[in-house]
N, C-alpha and C positions, 0 to 999 in steps of 0.2 A: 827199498821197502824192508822194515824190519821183519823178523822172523823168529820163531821161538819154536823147539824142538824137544822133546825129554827123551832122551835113549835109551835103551835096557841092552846091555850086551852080554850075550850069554857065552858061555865056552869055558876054555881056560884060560881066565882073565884076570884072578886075581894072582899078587904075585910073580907076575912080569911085566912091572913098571908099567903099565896101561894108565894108569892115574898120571901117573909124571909126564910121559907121550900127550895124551889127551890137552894139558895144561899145554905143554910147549905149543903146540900145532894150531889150538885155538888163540893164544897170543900172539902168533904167527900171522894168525888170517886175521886178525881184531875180532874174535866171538867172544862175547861176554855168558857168565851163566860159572858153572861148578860141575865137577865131576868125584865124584863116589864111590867104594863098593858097599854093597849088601851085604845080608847077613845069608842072604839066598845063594852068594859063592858071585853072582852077576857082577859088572861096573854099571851103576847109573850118571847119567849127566844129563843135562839140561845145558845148551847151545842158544843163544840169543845174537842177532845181528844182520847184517843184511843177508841177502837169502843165499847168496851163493858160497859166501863163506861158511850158513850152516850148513848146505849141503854136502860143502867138501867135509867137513867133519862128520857127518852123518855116515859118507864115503869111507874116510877114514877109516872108522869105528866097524865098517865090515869085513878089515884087514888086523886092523890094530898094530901093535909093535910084532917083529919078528918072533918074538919068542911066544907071542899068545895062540890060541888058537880057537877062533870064534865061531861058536857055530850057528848063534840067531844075532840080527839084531830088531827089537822092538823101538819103533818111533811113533811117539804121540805127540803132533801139534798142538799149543796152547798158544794163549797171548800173550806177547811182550810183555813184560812186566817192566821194562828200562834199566837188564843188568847188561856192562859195559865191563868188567873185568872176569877174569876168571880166576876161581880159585878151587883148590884140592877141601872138602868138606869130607869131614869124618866123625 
């Protein structure tokens, strides 16, 4: 079953490769969708695919890469919209 996610993660996220992490680990799992930062200092991403591979990213995202430091993550379910690759949107 596919699945669609949008994430807000908060901390200190930008600035320590969390966009490039994000991209490698969803290509990884096959999640399609894009990952972000705001202009609020957050990384946003949107996860599309089957459910377990968004979950692992979902997962992910409340650790992030070693050097980040997260301290919320926001997840709002949405509908698949049939994105299949991922990419870095800026």
């Amino acid at each position: 079953m596919r699945v669609r996610a949008r994430v807000r993660v908060s901390g200190f996220v930008q600035g320590v490769s969390f966009r490039w992490y994000t991209t490698e680990h969803a290509r990884r799992r096959e999640v399609g969708g894009w990952v972000r930062n705001t202009p609020d200092g957050r990384v946003e991403a949107v996860f599309e695919g089957a459910s377990e591979g968004v979950e692992a990213m979902i997962e992910w995202c409340r650790v992030g890469p070693r050097s980040a430091q997260v301290s919320d993550v926001e997840v709002i379910w949405e509908e698949p919209e049939g994105l299949f690759s991922f990419d870095v949107e800026f």
